[in-house]
Every structure is written in structure tokens, then in C-alpha cells.
DSSP file (Angstrom, degrees, kcal/mol; ACC not computed):
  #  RESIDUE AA STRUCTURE BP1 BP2  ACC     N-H-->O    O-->H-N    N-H-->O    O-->H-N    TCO  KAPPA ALPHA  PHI   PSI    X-CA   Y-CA   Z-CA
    1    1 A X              0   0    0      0, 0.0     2,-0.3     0, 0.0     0, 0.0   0.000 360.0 360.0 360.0 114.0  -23.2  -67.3  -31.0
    2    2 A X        -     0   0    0      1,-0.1     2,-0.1     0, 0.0     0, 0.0  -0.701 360.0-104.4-125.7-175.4  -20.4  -65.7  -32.7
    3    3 A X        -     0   0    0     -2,-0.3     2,-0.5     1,-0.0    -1,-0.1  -0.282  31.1-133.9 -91.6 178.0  -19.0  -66.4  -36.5
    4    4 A X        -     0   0    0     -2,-0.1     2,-0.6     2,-0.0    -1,-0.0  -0.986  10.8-125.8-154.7 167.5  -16.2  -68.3  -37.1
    5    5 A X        -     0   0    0     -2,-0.5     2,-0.7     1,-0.0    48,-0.0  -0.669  10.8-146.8-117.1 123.5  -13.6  -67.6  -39.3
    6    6 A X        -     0   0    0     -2,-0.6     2,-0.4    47,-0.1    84,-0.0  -0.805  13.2-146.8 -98.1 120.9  -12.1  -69.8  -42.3
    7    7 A X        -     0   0    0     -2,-0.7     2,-0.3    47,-0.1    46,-0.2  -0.832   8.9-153.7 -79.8 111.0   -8.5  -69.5  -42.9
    8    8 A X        -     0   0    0     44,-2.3    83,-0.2    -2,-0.4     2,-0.2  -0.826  23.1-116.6 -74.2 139.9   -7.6  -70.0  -46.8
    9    9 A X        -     0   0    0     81,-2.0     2,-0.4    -2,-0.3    80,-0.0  -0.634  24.7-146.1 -55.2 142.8   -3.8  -71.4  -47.6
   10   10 A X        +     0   0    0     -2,-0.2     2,-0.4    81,-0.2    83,-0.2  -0.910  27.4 172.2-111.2 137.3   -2.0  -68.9  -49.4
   11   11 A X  E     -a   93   0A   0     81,-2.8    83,-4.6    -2,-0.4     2,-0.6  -0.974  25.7-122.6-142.9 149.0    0.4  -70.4  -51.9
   12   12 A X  E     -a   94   0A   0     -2,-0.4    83,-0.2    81,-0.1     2,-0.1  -0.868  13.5-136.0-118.3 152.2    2.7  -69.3  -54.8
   13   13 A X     >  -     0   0    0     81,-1.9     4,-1.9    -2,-0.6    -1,-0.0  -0.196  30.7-118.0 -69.1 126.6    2.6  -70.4  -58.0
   14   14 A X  H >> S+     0   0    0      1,-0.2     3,-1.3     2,-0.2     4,-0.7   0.995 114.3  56.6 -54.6 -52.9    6.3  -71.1  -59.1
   15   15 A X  H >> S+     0   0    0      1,-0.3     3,-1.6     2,-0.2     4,-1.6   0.903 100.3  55.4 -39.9 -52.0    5.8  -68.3  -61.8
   16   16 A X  H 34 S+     0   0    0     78,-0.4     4,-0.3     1,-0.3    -1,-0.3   0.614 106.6  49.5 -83.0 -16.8    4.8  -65.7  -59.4
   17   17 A X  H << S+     0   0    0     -4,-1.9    -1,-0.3    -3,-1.3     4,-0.3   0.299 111.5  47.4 -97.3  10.2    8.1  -66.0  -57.1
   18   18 A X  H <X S+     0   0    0     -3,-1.6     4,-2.3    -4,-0.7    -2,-0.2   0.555 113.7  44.7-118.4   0.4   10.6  -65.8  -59.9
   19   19 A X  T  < S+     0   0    0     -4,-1.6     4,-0.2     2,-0.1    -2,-0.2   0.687 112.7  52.2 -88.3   6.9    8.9  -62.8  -61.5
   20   20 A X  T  > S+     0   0    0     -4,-0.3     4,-2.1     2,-0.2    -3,-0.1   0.676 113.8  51.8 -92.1 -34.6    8.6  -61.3  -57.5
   21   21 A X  H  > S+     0   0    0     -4,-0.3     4,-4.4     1,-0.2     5,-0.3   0.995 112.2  42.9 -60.8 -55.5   12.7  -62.2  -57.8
   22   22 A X  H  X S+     0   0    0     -4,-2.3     4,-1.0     1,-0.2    -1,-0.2   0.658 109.4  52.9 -87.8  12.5   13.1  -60.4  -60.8
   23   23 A X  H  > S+     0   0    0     -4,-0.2     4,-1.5     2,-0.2    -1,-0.2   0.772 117.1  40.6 -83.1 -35.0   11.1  -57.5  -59.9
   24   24 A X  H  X S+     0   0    0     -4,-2.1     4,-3.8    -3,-0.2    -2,-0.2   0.930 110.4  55.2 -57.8 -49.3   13.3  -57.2  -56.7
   25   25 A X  H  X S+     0   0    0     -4,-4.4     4,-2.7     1,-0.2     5,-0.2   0.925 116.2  49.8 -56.7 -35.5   17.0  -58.1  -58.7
   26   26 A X  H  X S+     0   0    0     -4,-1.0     4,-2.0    -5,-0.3     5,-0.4   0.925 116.0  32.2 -75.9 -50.7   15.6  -55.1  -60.8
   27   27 A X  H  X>S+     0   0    0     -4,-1.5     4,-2.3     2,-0.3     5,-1.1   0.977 121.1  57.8 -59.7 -63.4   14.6  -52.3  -58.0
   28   28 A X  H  <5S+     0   0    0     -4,-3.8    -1,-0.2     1,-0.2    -2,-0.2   0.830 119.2  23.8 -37.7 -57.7   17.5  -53.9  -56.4
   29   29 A X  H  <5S+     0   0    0     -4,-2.7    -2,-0.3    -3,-0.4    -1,-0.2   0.891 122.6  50.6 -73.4 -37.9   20.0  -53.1  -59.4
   30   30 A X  H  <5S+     0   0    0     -4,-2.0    -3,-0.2    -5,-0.2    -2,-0.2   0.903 124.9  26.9 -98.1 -56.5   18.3  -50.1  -61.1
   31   31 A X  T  <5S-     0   0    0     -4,-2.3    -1,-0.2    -5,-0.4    -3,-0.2   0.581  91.6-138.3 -99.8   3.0   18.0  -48.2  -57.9
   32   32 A X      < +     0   0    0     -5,-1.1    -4,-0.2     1,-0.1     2,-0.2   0.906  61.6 122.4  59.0  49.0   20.6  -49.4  -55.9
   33   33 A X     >  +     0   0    0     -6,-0.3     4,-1.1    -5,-0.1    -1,-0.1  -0.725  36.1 179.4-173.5  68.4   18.7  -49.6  -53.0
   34   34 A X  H  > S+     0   0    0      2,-0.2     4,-0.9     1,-0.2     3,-0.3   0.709  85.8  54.0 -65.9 -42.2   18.2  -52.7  -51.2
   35   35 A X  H  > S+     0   0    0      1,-0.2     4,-1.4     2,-0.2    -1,-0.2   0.974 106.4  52.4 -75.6 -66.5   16.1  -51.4  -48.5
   36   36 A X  H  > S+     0   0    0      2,-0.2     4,-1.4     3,-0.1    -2,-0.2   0.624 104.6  56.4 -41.4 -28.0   13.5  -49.9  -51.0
   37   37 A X  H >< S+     0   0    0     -4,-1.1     3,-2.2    -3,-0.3     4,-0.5   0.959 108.1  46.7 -81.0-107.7   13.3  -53.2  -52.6
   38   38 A X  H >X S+     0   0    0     -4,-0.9     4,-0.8     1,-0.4     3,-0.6   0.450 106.5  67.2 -18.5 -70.3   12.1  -55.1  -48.7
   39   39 A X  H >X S+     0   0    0     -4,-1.4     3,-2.9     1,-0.4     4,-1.2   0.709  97.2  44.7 -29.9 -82.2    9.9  -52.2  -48.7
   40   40 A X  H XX S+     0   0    0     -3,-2.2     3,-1.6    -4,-1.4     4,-1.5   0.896 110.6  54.8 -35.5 -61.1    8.1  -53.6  -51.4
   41   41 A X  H <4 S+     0   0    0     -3,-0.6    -1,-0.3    -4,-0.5    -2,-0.3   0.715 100.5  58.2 -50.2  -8.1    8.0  -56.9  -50.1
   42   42 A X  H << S+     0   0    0     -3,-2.9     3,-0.4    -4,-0.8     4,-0.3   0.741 107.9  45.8-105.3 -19.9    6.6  -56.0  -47.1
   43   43 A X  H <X S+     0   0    0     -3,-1.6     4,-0.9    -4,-1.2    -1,-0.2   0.590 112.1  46.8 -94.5   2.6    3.7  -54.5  -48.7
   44   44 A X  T  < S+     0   0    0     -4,-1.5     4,-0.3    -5,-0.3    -1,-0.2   0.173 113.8  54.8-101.2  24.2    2.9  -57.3  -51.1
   45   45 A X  T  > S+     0   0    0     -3,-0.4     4,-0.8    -5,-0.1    -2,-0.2   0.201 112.3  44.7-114.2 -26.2    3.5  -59.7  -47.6
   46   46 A X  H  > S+     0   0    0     -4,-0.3     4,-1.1     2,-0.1    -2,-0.1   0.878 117.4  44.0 -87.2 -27.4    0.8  -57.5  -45.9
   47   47 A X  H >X S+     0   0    0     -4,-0.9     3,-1.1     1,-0.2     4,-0.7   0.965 114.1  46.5 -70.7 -32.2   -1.4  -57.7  -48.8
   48   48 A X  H >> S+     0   0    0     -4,-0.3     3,-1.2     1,-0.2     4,-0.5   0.859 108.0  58.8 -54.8 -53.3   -1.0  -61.3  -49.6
   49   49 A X  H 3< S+     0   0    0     -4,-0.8     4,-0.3     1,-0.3     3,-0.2   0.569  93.0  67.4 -84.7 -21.1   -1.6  -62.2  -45.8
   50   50 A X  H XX S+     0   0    0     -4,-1.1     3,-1.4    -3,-1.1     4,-1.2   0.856  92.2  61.8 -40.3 -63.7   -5.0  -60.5  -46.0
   51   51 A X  H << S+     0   0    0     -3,-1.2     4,-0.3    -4,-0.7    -1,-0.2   0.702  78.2  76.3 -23.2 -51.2   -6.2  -63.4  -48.4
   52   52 A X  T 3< S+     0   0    0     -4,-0.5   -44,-2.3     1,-0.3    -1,-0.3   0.818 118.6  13.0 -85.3 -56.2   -5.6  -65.8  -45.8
   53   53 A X  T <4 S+     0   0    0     -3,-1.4    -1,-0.3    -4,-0.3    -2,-0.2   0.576 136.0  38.4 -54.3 -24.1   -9.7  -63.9  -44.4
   54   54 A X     <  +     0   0    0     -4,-1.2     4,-0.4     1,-0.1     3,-0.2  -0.584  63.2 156.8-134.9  84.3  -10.6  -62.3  -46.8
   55   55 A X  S >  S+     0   0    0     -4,-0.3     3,-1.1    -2,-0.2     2,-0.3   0.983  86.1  51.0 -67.3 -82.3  -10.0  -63.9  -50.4
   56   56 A X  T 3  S+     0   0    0      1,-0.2    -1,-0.2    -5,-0.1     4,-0.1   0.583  79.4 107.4 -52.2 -10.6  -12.5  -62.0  -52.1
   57   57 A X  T 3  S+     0   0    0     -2,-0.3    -1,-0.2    -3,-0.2     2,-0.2   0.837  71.0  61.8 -14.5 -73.7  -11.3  -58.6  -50.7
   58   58 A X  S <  S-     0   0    0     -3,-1.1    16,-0.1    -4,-0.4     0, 0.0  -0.525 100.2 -74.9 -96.9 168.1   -9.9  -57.5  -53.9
   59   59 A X        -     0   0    0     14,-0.2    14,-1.4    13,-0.2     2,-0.3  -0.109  37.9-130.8 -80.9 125.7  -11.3  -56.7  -57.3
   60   60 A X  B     -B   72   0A   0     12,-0.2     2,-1.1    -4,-0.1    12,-0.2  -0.377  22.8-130.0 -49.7 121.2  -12.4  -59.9  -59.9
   61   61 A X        -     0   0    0     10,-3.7    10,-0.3    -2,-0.3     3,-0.2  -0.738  45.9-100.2 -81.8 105.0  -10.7  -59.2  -63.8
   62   62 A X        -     0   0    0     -2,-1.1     2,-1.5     1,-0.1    -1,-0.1   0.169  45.3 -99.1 -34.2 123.8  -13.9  -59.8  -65.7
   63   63 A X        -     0   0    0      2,-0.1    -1,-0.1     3,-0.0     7,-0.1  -0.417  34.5-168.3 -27.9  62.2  -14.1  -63.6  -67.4
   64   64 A X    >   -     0   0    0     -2,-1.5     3,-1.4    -3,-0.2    -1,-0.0  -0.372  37.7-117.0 -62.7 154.7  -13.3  -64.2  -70.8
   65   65 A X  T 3  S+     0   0    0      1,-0.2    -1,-0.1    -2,-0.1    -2,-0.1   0.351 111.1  65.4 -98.6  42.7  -14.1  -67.2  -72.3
   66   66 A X  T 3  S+     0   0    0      0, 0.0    -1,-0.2     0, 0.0     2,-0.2   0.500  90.6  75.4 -91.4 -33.5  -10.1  -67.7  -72.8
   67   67 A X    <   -     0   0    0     -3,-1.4    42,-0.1     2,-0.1     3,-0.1  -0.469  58.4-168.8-116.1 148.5   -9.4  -68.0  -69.2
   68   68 A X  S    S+     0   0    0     -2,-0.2     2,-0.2    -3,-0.0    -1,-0.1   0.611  78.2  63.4 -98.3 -27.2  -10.3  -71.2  -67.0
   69   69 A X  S    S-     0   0    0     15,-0.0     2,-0.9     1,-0.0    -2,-0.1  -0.530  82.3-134.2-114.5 156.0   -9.7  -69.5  -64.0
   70   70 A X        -     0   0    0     -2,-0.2     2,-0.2    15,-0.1    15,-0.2  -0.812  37.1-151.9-102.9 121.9  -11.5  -66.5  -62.6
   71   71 A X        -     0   0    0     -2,-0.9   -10,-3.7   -10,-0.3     2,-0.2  -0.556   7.3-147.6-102.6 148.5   -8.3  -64.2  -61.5
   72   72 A X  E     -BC  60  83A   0     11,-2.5    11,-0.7   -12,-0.2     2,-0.5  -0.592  14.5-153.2 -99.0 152.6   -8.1  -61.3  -58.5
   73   73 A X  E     - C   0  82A   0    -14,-1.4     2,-0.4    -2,-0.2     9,-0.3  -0.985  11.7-171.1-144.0 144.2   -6.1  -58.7  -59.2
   74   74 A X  E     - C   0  81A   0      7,-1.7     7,-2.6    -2,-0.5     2,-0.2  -0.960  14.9-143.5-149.4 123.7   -4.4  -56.8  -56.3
   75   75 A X  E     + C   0  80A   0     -2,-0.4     2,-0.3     5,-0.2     5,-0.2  -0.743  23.3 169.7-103.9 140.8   -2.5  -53.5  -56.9
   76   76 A X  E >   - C   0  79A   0      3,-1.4     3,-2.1    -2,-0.2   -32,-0.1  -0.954  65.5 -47.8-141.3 128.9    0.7  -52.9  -54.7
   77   77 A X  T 3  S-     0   0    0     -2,-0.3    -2,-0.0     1,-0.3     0, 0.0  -0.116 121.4 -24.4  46.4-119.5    2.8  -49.8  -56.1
   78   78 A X  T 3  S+     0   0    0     -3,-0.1    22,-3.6     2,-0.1     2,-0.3   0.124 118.4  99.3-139.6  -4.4    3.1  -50.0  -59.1
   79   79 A X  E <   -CD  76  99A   0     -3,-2.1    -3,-1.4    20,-0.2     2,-0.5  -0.597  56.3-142.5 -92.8 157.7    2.8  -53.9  -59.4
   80   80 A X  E     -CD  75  98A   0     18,-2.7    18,-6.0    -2,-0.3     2,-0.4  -0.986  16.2-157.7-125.7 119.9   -0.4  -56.1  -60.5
   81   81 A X  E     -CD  74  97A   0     -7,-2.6    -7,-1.7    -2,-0.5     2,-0.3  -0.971   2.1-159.3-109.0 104.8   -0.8  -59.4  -58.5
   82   82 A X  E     +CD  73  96A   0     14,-0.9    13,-2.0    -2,-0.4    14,-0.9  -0.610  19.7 163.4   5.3  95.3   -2.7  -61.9  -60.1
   83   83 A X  E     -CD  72  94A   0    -11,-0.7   -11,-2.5    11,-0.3     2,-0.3  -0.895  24.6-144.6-138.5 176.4   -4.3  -64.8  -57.8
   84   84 A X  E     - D   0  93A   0      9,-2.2     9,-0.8    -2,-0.2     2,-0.4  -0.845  17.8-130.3-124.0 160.0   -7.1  -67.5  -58.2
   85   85 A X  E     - D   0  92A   0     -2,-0.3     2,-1.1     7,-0.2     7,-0.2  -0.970  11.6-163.9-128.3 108.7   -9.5  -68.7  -55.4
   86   86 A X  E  >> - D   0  91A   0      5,-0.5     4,-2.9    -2,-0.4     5,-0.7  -0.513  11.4-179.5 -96.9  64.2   -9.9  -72.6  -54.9
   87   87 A X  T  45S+     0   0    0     -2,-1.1    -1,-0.2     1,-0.3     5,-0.0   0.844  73.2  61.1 -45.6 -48.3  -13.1  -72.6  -52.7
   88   88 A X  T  45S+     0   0    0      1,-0.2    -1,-0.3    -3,-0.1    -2,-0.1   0.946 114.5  27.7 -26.6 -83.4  -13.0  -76.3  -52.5
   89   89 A X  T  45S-     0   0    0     -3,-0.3   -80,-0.3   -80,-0.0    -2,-0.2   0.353 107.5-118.3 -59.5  -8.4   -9.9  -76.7  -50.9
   90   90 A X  T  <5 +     0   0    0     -4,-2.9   -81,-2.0     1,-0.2    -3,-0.2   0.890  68.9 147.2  70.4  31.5  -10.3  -73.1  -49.1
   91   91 A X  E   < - D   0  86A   0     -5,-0.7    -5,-0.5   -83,-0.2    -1,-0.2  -0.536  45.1-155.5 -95.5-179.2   -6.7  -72.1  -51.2
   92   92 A X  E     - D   0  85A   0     -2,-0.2   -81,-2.8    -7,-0.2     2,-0.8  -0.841  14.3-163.6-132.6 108.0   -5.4  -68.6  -52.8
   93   93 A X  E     -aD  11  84A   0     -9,-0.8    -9,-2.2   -83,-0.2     2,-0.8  -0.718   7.4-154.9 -99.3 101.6   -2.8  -69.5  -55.8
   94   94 A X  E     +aD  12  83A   0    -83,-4.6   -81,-1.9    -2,-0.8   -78,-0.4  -0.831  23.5 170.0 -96.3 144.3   -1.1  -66.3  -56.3
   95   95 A X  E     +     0   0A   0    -13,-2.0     2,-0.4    -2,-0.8   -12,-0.2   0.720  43.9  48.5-119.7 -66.9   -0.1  -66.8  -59.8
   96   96 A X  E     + D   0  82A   0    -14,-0.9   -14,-0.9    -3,-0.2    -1,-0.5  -0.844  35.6 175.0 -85.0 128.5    1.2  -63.7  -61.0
   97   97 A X  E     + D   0  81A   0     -2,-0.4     2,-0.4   -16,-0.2   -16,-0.3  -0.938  30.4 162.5 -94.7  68.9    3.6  -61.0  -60.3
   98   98 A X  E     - D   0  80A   0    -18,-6.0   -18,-2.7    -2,-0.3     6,-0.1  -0.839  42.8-102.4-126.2 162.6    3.7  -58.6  -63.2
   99   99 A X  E >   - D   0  79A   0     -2,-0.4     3,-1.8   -20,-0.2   -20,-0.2  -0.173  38.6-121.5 -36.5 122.3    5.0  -54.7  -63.8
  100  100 A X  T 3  S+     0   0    0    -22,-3.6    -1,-0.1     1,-0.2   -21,-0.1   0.773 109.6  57.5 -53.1 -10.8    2.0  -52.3  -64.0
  101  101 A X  T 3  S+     0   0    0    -23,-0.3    -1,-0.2     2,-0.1     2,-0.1   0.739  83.3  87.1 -61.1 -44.8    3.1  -51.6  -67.0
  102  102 A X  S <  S-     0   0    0     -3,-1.8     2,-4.4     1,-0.1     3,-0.4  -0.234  90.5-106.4 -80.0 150.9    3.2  -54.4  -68.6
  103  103 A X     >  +     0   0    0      1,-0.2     4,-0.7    -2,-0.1    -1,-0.1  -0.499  46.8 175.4 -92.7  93.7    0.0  -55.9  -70.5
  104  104 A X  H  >  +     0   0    0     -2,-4.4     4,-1.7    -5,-0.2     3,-0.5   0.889  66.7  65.5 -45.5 -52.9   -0.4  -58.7  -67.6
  105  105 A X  H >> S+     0   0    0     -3,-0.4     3,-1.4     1,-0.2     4,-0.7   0.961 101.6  43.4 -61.7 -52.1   -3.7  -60.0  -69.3
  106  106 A X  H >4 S+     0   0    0      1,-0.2     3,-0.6     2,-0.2    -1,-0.2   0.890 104.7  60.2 -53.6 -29.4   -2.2  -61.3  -72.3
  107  107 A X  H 3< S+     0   0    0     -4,-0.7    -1,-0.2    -3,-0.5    -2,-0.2   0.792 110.3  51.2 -60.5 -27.0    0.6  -62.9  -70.4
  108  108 A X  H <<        0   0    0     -4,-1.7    -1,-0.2    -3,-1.4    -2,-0.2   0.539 360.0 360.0 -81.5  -4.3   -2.6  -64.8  -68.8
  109  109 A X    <<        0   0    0     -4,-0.7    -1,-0.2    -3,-0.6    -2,-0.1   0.282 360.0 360.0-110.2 360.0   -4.5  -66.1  -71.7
């Protein structure tokens, strides 16, 4: 008897690939440094890929009762990725991209 293993779709949210653009055009300009830039992609493409077994993996942003969605948050450097879990349909909506810097939660509410 062994387990068997449910695959989510990973998908992105049109928002979350053009702030992932302009977080690259920025690394990309600002450090001049095209390779460091991939870099980064290649660790938000292993973390993302994770999802696709393990949704719940990373850490739940406590509920407010502002939000419809209950949002994941998964830290990659120095970025905060933002996703939702559609258990119904067995998706992962990454929704967000933002600087760690940046006050991500208000940009969600």
C-alpha cells in the first residue's frame, strides 16, 4: 500500500510576473549583473516548484478580516512571495512578488 501523491498547478497571477520583471530589470540595471539576476530566478523556480507537493510547506500570513484569501508567504533573498492555495481545483496562484522591504501586506488588502 503506498500513498499517492497530488500534484497542484502552479500558476502566476499576471501581477506577480511583472513585479518578478521589474525586480529583475532592477538587479539587472542597478548591479549590472545579469547572471546575479538568473540566480535569483533559479531560486524562486526551485521554491515555486516545491508547491507543485507540497503547497502548505511554507508559512500562512495570519487572516484578517480584509483579506478573502488566506495568503502563503515564501521568503527567497530578500524577496516576499505571496501565493493562495485553491484546494478545490488542487491550484497554487502565486500572486505576489514584492521587495522585502516593502510593506507587501498593505499592497494586499
Amino acid at each position: 500500500m503506498g500513498f499517492e501523491t497530488i500534484k497542484y498547478q502552479v500558476e502566476f497571477a499576471e501581477e506577480s510576473i511583472e513585479e518578478l520583471e521589474e525586480i529583475y530589470e532592477y538587479i539587472f540595471r542597478k548591479l549590472r549583473s545579469s547572471a546575479v539576476a538568473r540566480q535569483l530566478l533559479e531560486k524562486i523556480q526551485k521554491r515555486v516548484f516545491n508547491l507543485q507537493y507540497m503547497p502548505y510547506l511554507y508559512r500562512e500570513i495570519e487572516k484578517t478580516n480584509r483579506l478573502d484569501f488566506k495568503y502563503h508567504r515564501i521568503v527567497v533573498d530578500n524577496l516576499i512571495i505571496l501565493y493562495t492555495i485553491d484546494e478545490e481545483y488542487k491550484k497554487v496562484l502565486i500572486s505576489h512578488i514584492f521587495y522585502g522591504k516593502k510593506d507587501y501586506f498593505e499592497n494586499i488588502i
